[in-house]
Backbone bond lengths (Angstrom), bond angles and torsions (degrees), N, CA, C in turn:
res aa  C-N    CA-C-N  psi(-1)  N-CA   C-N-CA  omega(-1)  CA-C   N-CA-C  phi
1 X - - - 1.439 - - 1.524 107.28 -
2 X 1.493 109.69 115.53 1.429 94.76 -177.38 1.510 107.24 -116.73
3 X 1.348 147.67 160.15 1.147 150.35 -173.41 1.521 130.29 -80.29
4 X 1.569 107.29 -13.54 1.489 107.62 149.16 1.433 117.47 -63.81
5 X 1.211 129.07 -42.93 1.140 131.11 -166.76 1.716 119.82 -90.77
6 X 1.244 108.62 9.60 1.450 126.00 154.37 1.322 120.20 -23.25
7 X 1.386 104.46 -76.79 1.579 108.74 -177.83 1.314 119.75 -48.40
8 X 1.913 119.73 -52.80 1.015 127.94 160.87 1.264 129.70 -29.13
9 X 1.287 111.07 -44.04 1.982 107.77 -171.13 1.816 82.94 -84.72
10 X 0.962 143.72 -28.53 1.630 122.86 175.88 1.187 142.57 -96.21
11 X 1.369 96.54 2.49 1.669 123.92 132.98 1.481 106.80 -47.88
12 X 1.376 117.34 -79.62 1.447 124.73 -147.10 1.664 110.25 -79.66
13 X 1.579 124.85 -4.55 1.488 161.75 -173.79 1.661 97.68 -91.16
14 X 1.853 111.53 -46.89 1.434 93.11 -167.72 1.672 140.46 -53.22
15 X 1.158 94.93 -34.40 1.115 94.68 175.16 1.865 131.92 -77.04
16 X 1.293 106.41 -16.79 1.755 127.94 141.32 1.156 122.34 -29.17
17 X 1.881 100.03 -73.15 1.534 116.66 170.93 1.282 104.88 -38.91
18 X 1.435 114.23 -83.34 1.264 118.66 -159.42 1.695 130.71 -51.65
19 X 1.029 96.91 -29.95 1.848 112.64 168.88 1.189 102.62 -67.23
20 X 1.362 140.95 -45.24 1.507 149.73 -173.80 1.136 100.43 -68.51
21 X 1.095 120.40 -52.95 1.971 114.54 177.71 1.192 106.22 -80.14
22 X 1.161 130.27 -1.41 2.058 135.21 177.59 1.764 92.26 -74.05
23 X 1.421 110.99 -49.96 1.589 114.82 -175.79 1.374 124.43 -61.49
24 X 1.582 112.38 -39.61 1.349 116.91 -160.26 1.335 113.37 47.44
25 X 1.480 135.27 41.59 1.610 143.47 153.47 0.956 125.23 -45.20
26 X 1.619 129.26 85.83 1.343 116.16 -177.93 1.595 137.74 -38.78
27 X 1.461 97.77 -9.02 1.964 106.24 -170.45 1.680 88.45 -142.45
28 X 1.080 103.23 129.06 1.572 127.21 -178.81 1.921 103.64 -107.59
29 X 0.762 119.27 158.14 1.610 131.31 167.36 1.222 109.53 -157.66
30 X 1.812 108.16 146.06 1.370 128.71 173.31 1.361 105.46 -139.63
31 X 0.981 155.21 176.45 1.459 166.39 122.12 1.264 108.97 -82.21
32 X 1.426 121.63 -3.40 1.674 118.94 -173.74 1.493 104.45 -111.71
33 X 1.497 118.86 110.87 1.487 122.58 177.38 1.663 118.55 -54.93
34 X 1.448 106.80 -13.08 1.604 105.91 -160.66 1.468 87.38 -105.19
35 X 1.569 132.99 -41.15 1.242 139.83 175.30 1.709 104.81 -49.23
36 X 1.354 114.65 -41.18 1.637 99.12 -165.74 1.508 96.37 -81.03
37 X 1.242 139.72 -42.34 1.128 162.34 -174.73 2.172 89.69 -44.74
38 X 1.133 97.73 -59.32 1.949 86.31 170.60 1.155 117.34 -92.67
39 X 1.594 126.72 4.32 1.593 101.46 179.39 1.747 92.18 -100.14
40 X 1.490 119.09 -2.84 1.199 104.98 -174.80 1.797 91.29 -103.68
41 X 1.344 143.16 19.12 1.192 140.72 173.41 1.694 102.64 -103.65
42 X 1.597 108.50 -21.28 1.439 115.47 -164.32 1.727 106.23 -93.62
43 X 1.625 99.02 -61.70 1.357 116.90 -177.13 1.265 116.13 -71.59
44 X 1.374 123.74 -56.86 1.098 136.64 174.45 1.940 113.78 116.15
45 X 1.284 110.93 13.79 1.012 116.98 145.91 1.685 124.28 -156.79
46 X 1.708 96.80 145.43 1.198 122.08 -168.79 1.804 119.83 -63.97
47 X 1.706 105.67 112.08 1.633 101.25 166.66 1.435 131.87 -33.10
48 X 0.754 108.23 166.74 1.687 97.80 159.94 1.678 99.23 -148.31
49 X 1.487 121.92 148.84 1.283 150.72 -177.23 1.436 96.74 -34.56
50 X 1.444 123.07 144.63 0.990 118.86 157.36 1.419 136.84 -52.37
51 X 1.656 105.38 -39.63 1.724 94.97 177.99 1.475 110.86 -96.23
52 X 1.051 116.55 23.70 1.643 128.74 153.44 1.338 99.82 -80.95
53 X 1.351 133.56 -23.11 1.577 133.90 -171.78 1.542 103.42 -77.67
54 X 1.966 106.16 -51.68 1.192 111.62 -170.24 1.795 104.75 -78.30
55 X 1.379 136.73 -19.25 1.268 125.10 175.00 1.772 123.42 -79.85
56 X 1.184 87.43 -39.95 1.795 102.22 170.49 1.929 97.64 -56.97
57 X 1.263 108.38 -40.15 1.837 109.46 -171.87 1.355 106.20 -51.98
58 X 1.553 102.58 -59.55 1.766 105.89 -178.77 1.759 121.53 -79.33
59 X 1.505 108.72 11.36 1.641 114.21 -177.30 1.898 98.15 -88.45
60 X 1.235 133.36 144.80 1.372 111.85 159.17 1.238 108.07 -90.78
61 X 1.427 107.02 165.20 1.433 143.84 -164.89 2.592 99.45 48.63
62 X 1.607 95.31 43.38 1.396 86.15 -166.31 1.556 114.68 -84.99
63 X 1.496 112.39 -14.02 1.732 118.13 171.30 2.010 78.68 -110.05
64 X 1.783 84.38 165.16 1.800 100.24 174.33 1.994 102.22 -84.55
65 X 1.274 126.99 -1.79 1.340 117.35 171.37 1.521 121.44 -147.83
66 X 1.410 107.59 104.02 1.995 115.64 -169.83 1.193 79.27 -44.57
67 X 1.573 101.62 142.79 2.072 122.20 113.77 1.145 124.00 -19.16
68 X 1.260 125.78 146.55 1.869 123.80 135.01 1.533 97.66 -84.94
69 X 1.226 96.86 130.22 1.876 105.56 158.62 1.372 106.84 -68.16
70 X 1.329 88.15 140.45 1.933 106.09 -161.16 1.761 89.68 -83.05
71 X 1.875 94.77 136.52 1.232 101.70 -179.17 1.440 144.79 -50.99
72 X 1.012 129.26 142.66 1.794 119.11 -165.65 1.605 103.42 -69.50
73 X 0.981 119.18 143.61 1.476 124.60 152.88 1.121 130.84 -130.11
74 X 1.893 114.80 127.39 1.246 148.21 -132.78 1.633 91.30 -93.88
């Protein structure tokens, strides 16, 4: 990552950004260390790893708002 090319990767990011703030998703994920590193310079908050997504899932009280489990069908 070099720092001339700054602007460039947030050019090619905008439209990322902007869909991400279209959601307002309280929990973001990347697998890319350099990706969270600009959506939390852009958006203003930081992804976190995917299997930080799946361990926080099975922790209780591990996001600040449960799911409903999606309804059964018979």
């Amino acid at each position: 990552m070099r720092k001339e090319f700054f602007p460039l990767s947030l050019l090619s990011g905008k439209k990322a950004f902007e869909q991400m703030q279209a959601v307002e998703a309280p929990v973001m994920a990347t697998d890319c260390p350099l990706a969270a590193i600009q959506f939390q310079q852009v958006i203003g908050q930081r992804p976190i790893h995917p299997l930080q997504v799946l361990a926080r899932a099975y922790r209780p009280g591990g996001f600040p708002q449960a799911l409903d489990p999606p309804e059964e069908k018979v």
